[in-house]
C-alpha positions as CSV (number, residue, x, y, z in Angstrom):
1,X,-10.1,-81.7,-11.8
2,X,-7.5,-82.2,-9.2
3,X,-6.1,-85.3,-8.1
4,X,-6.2,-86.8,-5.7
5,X,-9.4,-85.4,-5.0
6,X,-9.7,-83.5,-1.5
7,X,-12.5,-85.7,-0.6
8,X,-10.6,-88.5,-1.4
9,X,-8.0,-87.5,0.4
10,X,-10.5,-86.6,3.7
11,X,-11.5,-89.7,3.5
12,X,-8.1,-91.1,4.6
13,X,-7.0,-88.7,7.1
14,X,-10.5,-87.1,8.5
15,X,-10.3,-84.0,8.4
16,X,-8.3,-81.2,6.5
17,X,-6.4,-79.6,9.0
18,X,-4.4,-82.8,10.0
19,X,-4.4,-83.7,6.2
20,X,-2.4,-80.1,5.3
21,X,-0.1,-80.3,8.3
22,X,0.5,-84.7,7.6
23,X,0.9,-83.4,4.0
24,X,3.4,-80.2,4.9
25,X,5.4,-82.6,6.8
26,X,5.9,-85.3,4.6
27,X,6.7,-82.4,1.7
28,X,9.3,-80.9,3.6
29,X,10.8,-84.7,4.2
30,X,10.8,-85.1,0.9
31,X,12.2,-81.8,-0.3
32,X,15.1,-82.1,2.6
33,X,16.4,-86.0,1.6
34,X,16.3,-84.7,-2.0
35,X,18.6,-82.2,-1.8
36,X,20.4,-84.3,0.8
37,X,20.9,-86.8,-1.5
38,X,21.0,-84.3,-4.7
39,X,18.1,-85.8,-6.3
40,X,16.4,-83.5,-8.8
41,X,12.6,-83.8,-8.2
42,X,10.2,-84.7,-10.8
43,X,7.2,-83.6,-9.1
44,X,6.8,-80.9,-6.5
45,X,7.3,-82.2,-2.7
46,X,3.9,-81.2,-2.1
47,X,1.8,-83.2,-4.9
48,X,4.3,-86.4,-3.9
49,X,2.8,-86.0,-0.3
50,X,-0.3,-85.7,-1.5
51,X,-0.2,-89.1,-3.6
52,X,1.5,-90.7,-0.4
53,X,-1.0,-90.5,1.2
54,X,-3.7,-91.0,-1.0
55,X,-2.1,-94.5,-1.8
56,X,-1.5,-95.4,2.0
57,X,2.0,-95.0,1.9
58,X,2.2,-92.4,4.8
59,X,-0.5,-93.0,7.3
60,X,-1.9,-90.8,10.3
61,X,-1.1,-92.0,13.7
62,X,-4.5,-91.8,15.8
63,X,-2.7,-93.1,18.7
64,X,-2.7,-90.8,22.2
65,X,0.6,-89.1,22.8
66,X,2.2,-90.8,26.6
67,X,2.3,-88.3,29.3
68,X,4.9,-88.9,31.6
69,X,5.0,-88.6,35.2
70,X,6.9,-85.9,36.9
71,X,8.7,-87.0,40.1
72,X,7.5,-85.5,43.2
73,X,8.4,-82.2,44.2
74,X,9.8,-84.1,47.8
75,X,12.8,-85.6,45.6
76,X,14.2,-82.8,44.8
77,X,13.7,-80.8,48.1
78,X,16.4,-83.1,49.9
79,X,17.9,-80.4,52.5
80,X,21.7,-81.6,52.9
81,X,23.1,-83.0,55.5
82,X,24.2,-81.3,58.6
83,X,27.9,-81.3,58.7
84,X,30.1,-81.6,61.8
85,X,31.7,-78.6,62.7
86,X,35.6,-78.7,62.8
């Protein structure tokens, strides 16, 4: 038997697709500062993620991305001004 178990593991993050791209990420994290730092690795990237999460270390953030307003089109239409003719 694996472990963590997947439904263990679906239990923390809701449903697999965000639990394999939240996992992927954090792997890659951890396989970049390794070899940053030249740290051999005990344990592939991918199972450390996986026990990160498990144990709450690495948590999905529910909250709604901000949308930011774009200025009106008006502001940036400004014609120049007229210039007196010499």
């Amino acid at each position: 038997m694996l472990y963590p178990a997947m439904n263990e593991l679906l239990k923390k993050v809701g449903n697999r697709y965000m639990l394999v791209n939240l996992a992927a990420k954090r792997a890659r994290d951890i396989a970049i500062d390794a070899e940053e730092q030249e740290i051999k690795l005990t344990e592939k990237p991918v199972k450390t993620a996986l026990m990160d999460i498990m144990s709450d270390r690495i948590v999905l953030d529910d909250s709604e991305p901000q949308v930011q307003e774009e200025p009106a089109q008006e502001e940036f239409l400004e014609e120049p001004a007229e210039q007196p003719e010499a």
